[in-house]
C-alpha positions in Angstrom: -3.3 -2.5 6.0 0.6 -1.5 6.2 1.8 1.7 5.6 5.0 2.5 3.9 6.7 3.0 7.0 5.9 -0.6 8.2 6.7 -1.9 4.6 10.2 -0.5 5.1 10.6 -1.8 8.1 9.8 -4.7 7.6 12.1 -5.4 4.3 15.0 -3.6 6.5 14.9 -5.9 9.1 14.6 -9.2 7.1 17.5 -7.6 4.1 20.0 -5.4 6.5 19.1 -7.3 9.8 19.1 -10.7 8.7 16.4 -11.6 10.7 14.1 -14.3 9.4 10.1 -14.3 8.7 9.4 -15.6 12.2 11.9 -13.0 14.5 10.1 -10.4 12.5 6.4 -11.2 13.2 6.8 -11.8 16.6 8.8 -8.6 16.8 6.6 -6.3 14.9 3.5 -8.6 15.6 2.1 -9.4 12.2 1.5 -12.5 10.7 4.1 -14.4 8.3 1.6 -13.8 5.3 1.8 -9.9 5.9 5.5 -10.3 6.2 5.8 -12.4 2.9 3.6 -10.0 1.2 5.9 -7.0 2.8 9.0 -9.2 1.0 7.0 -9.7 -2.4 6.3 -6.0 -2.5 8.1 -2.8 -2.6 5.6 -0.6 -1.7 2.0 -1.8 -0.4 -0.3 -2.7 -3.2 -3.1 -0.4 -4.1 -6.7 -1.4 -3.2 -8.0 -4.3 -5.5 -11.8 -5.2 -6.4 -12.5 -8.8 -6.3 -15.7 -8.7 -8.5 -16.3 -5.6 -11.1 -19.0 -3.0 -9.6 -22.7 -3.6 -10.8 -24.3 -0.9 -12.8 -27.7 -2.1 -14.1 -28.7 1.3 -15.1 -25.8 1.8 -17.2 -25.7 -2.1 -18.6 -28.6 -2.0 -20.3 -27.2 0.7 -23.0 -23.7 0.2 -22.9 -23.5 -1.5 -26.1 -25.1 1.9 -27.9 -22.8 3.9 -26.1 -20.2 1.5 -26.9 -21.0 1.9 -30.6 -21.9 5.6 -30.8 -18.1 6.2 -29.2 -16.9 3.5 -32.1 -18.6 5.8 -34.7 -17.1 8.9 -33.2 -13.5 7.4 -33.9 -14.5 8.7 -37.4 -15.6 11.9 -37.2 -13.5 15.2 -36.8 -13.5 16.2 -33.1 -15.9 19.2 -33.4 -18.7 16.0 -34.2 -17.8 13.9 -31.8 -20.2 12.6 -29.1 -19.3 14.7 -25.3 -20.9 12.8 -22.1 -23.7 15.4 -21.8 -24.7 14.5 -25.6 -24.7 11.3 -25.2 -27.2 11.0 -21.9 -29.4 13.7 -23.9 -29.5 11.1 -26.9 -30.0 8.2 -24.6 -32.8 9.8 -22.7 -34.6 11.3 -25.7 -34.1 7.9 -28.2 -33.9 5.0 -25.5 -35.8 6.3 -22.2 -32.9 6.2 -20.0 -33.6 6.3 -16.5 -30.4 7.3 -15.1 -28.6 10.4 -14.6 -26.2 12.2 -16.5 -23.1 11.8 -13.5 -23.8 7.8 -14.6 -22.9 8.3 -18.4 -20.1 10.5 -17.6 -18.5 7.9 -15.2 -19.2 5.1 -18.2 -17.5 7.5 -20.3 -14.9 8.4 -18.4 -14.0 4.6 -18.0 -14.0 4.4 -21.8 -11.7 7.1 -21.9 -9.1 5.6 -19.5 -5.9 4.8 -21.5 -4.6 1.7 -18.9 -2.5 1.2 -16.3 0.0 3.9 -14.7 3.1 4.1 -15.9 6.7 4.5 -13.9 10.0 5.6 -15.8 12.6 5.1 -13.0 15.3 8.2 -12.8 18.5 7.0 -12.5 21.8 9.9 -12.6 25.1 9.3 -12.7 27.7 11.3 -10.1 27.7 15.2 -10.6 25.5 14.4 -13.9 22.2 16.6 -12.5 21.1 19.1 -10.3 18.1 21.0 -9.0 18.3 24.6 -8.0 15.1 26.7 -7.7 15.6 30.1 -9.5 13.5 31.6 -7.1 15.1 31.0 -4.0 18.0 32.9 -3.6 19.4 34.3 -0.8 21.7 37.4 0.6 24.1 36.1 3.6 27.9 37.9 4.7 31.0 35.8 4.6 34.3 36.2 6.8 36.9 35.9 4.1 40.5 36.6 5.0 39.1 38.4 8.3 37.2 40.6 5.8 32.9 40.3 6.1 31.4 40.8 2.5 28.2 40.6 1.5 27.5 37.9 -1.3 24.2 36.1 -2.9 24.0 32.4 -2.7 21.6 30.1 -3.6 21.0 26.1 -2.8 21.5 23.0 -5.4 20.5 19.2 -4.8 22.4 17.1 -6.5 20.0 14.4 -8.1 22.7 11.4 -7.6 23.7 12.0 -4.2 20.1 13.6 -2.6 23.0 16.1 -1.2 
């Protein structure tokens, strides 16, 4: 798999360069695919499962803990089903064999809201800065051939990275 690195490489020499698919795979020494790919993508894609993981344990009652956590959407918080509550009921009511780790990874996947979000920052000229309160230093300047002493401190301007 690529790394960054290789990713910006790759879009570099094919954007800035000019050079085409097949100067840059026998250059770097990757395949046209992994070059395409490298083109499609900004960064490298994040590892994909091509078939859902199997649990048979937890499949077997994941319609009652689908339909206790539908109940819960009901009841004041203080009522509500917790992971632990749920494999007690589930071990006590249904004779679940599993362990409790497996119903708070169900549960946890229940729990997940979707897919990561991005909000792109974007700053006009001189319109931000970062300085870090803590960080400030003591230095001596030569002004008009007289040394002083004066505090300072450092500020990145969000814009320019400078």
């Amino acid at each position: 798999m690529l790394s960054v690195d290789h990713y910006e490489l790759i879009r570099r020499k094919h954007l800035i360069d000019g050079l085409n698919l097949r100067a840059i795979s026998r250059e770097l020494g990757h395949s046209r695919k992994t070059i395409r790919k490298a083109l499609a993508h900004g960064t490298p894609p994040g590892y994909r499962r091509h078939q859902p993981a199997v649990s048979p344990v937890m499949d077997k009652v994941a319609g009652i803990v689908d339909a206790w956590r539908e109940q819960d959407k009901t009841q004041p918080p203080k009522q509500r089903h917790t992971a632990q509550r749920i494999y007690e009921r589930l071990r006590d009511e249904h004779g679940f064999t599993g362990s409790t780790s497996t119903v708070r990874r169900y549960v946890c996947k229940l729990k997940a809201t979707g897919q990561e979000v991005f909000m792109p920052l974007q700053f006009d000229p001189g319109e931000e800065a970062q300085v870090d309160p803590r960080v400030w230093h003591t230095g001596w300047l030569i002004e008009n051939g007289v040394q002083r002493k004066a505090q300072f401190f450092c500020m990145r301007m969000c814009y320019s990275k400078a």
